[in-house]
C-alpha positions in Angstrom: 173.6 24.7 169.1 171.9 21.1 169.6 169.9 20.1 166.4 166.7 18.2 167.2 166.0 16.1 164.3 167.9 15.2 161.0 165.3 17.5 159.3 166.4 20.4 161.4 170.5 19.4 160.9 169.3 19.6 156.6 168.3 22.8 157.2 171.0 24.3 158.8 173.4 22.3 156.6 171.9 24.2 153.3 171.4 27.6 154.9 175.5 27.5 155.9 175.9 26.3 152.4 174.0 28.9 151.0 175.9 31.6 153.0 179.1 30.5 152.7 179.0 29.6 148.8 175.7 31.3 147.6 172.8 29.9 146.1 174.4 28.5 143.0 177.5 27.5 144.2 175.1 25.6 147.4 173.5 23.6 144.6 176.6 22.6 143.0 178.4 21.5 145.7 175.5 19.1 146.3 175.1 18.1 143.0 178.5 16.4 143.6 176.9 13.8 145.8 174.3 12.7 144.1 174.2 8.3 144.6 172.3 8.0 141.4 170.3 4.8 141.1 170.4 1.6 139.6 173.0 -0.9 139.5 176.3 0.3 137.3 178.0 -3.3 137.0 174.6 -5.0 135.9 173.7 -2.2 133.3 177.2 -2.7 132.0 177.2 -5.7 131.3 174.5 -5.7 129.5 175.4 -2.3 127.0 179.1 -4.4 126.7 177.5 -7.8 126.3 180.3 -10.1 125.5 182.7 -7.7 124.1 186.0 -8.0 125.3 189.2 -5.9 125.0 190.7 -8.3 122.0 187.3 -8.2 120.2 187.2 -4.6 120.4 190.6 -3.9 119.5 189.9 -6.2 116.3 187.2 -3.8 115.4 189.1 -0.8 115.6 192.1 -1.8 113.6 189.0 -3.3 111.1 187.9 0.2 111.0 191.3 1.6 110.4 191.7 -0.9 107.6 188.6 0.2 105.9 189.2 3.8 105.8 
């Protein structure tokens, strides 16, 4: 079988998925390769600001001390 276009391969692709693992089983499988978006090493730098490991292990045993 030659496959014309990448739209056509897609196709295929999904309709031996679905046979093989059935509709639900299709959509997980590609679930799994989802890129996502943004950049991760940017966004977490910002959420961890300028924590570090020492500065977080302070807190915890802070914590510890408190309770």
């Amino acid at each position: 079988m030659i496959l014309k276009s990448p739209n056509e391969l897609k196709k295929k692709g999904i309709e031996a998925l679905t046979n093989a693992l059935g509709p639900v089983g299709m959509a997980k499988f590609l679930q799994q390769f989802d890129l996502g978006s943004g950049d991760y090493t940017k966004d977490r730098k910002k959420w961890l600001g300028t924590e570090t490991i020492k500065s977080i292990t302070e807190e915890i045993k802070k914590s510890q001390e408190e309770d």
